[in-house]
N, C-alpha and C positions, 0 to 999 in steps of 0.2 A: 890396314886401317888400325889407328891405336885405339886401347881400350879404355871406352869412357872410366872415369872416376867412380860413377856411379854402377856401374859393372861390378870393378874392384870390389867396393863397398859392398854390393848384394853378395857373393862371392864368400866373403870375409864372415860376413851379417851369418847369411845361411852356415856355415861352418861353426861358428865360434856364435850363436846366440846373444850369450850373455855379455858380450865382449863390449870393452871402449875402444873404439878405432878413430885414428885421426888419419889422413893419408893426407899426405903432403903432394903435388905436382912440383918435381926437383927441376925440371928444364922450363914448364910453362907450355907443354907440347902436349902433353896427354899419354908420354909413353915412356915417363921415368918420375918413377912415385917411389918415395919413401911410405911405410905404414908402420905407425906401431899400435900396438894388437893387446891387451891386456884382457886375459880369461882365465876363467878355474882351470878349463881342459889344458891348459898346459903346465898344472900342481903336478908334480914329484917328474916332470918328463926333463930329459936332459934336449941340452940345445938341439942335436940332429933330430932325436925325434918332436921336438917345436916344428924345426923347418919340414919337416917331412907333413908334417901336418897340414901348415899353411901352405905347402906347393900342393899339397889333395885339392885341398878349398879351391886351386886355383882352375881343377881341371883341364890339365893339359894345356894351358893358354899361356902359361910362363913361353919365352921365347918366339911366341905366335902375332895374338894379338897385344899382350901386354912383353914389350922389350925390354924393361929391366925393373924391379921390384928389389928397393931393401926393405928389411923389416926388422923390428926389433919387439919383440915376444915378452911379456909377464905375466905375473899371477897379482889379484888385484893384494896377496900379500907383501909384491914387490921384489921376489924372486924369480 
């Protein structure tokens, strides 16, 4: 079963607090989302450790209930 939008969101929410999240549904199906993600917690971090981040947040669910996730990662200074 895919994973609600609203999942994702709590997911993201709980991890990243302070964050701006948009997530896109890319197919219209519920199990391929774009997110991009803008928080502090990812100042001075290089891209792996971003992604290392947001696949935590996901709790093991990448490849499970949610099938494919891109995401594109800032600091609200834009870096």
């Amino acid at each position: 079963m895919p994973m609600p939008v609203e999942t994702l969101r709590g997911h993201l929410t709980e991890a990243f607090p302070d964050a701006e999240i948009v997530i896109d549904d890319l197919a219209g199906d519920g199990d391929h989302y774009r997110a991009r993600i803008v928080s502090t917690a990812f100042e001075g971090l290089s891209r792996v450790a971003r992604y290392r981040l947001v696949h935590a947040a996901l709790k093991g669910q990448m490849g499970g209930e949610l099938h494919a996730l891109t995401f594109e990662t800032s600091t609200p200074a834009g870096d």
